[in-house]
N, C-alpha and C positions, 0 to 999 in steps of 0.2 A: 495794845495798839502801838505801842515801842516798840516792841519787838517785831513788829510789820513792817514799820519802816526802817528797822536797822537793816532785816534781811533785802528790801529791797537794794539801800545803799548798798550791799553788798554785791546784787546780782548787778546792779548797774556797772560797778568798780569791772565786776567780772568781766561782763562784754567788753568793756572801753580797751581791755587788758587784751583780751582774744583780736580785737580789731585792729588794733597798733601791730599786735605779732603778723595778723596776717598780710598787710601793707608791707611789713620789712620784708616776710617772704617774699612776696612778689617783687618787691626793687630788687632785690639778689636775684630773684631770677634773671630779670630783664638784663640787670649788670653783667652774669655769669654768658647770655647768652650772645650779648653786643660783643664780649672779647672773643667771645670763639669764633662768628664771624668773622672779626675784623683778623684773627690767627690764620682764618681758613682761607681768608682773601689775599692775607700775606706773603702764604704759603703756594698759592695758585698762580702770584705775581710773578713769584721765584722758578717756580717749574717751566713757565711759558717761556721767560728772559733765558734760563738753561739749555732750554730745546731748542731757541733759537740761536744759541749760541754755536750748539753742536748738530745742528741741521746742516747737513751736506750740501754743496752750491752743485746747482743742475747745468751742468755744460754743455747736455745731448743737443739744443738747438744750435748753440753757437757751433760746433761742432758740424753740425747736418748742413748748416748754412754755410762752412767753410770749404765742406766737402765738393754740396752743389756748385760754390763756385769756382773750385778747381775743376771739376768738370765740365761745364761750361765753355773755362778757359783752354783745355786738350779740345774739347767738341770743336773748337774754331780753331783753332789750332789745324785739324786734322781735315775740314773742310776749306782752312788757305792751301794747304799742301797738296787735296787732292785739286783745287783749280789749279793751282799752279803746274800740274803733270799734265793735265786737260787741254792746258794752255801749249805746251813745250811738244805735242803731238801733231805732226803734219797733216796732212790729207794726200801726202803726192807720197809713194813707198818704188821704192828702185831696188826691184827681186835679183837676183841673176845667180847664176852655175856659171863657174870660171874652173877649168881643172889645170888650167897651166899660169893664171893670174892674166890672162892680156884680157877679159871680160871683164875681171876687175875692177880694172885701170879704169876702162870706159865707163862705167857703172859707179864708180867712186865721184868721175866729174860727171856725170848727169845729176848726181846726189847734190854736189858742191851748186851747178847752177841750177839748181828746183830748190833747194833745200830742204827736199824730201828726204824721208828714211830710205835706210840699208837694210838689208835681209839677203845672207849668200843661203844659197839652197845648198846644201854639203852632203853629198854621196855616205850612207851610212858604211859604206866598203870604199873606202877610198880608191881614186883612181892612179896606178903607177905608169912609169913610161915603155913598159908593156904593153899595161892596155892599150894605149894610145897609140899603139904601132899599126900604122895604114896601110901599111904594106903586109902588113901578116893578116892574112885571110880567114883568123880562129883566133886572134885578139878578143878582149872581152868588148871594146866599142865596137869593131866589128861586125860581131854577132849578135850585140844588141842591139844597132842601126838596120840588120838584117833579119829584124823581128820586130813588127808591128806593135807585137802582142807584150814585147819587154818593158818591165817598169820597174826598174831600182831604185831601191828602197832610199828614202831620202834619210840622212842622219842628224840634221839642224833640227832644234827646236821650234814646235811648231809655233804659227804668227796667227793674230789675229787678223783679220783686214777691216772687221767694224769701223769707221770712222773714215777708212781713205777712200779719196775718189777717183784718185789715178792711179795706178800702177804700171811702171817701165817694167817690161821684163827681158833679162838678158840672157843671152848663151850662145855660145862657138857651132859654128857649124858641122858637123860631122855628116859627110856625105851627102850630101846637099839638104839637110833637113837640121830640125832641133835634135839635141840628144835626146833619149829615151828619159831618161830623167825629170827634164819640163814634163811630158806628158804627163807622169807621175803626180806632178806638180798642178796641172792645172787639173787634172781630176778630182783633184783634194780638197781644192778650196770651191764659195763659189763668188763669182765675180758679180754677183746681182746690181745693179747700181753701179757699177765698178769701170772707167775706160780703159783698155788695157792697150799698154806699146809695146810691140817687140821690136828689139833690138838686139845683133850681132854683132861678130866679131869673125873674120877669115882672113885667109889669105889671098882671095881672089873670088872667092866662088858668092854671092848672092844668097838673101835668103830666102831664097825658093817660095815655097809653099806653108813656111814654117807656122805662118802667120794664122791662116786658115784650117790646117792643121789641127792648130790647139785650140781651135776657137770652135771646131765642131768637138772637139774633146770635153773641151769645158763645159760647152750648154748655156752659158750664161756670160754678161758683160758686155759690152759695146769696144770692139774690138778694129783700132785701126791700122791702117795699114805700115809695116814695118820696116826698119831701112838698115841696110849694114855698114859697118863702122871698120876700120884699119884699129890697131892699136894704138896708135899716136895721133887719134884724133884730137884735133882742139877744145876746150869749154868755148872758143869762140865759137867753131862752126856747129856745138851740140846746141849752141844757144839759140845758132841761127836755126836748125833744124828742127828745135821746138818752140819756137816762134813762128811757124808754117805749118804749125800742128792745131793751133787757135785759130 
């Protein structure tokens, strides 16, 4: 019967010994596994603070936004400039062929009082004091006054007429008509819309029919009637003259 209960004191001893060890293991666990954690967390701190460190700053909007507003600023920019060309464009254009300059002269002060544009129509074969000899019968004005059918070639660049509503048209009399040249001239463009005045220059002779002339050549335009001029005409009396045109 001693012996019974010694071995029991023993098995008891036994467990109480096994269950204390097993308690220690397990706090070493828990301790072993709280620091890795808190290592893992330490280390996760460190990486993010790193990467934010060396994360590159994004500029692309700022950039986009500076670009759009430089463009913006050309785009208005570029629509003051075109009204301001819009603005500075007449509506009244003063044409003319002068081969000796006295068409010119009058054509420069119809310009000054309208403050209409200039456009000289220019012979692409210039005309010499040859041609223009009246007296020689085989002159090149001559024999292109002496043909209907003649149209020399013009050598100015061409115009638009879009936007004007008047057009003076000048040139010298040759033979009692326009040169062969206007002709040229008024086939080219069209006058839709358009009032057109002719105006010369002679030394005596009128201008005929010059008027009518171009005006069936043309086809189109509201064409009125035309009056000739001296080369030393006034801007007072062109003024007065186109003030009897209203």
């Amino acid at each position: 019967m001693k012996k019974i209960k010694t071995l029991f004191a023993v098995l008891m001893v036994f467990t109480i010994v096994l269950s204390l060890t097993a308690c220690a293991g397990t706090n070493s666990n828990v301790t072993a596994d709280k620091q890795e954690n808190e290592a893992q967390n330490t280390s996760e701190e460190n990486v993010t603070a790193a990467e934010s460190e060396k994360a590159p700053v994004d500029n692309s909007t700022a950039s986009e936004e500076t670009a759009d507003t430089a463009a913006t600023d050309t785009d208005s920019a570029n629509e003051s400039t075109s009204a301001e060309d819009t603005s500075d464009h007449s509506d009244i254009l003063v044409a003319y062929f002068s081969a000796t300059g006295t068409t010119k002269g009058v054509a420069e002060r119809i310009a000054a009082v309208t403050g209409g544009d200039l456009y000289e129509i220019l012979a692409a074969d210039p005309y010499t004091a040859d041609d223009l000899n009246y007296n020689d019968s085989s002159s090149r004005s001559t024999s292109e006054q002496n043909d209907k059918n003649a149209r020399p070639e013009i050598g100015s660049e061409d115009i638009s007429l879009e936007g004007y509503t008047t057009v003076y048209l000048g040139f010298p009399i040759w033979w009692g008509e326009e040169p062969r040249i206007l002709d040229t001239f008024v086939e080219k463009y069209s006058f839709e819309g358009i009032t057109v005045i002719p105006f010369c220059t002679s030394g005596g002779s009128g201008i005929g029919r010059s008027g009518p002339n171009m005006e069936a050549l043309a086809g189109s335009g509201i064409w009125l009637e035309g009056k000739r001029f001296s080369g030393n005409v006034s801007e007072a009396d062109l003024q007065s003259w186109i003030d009897g045109l209203k």
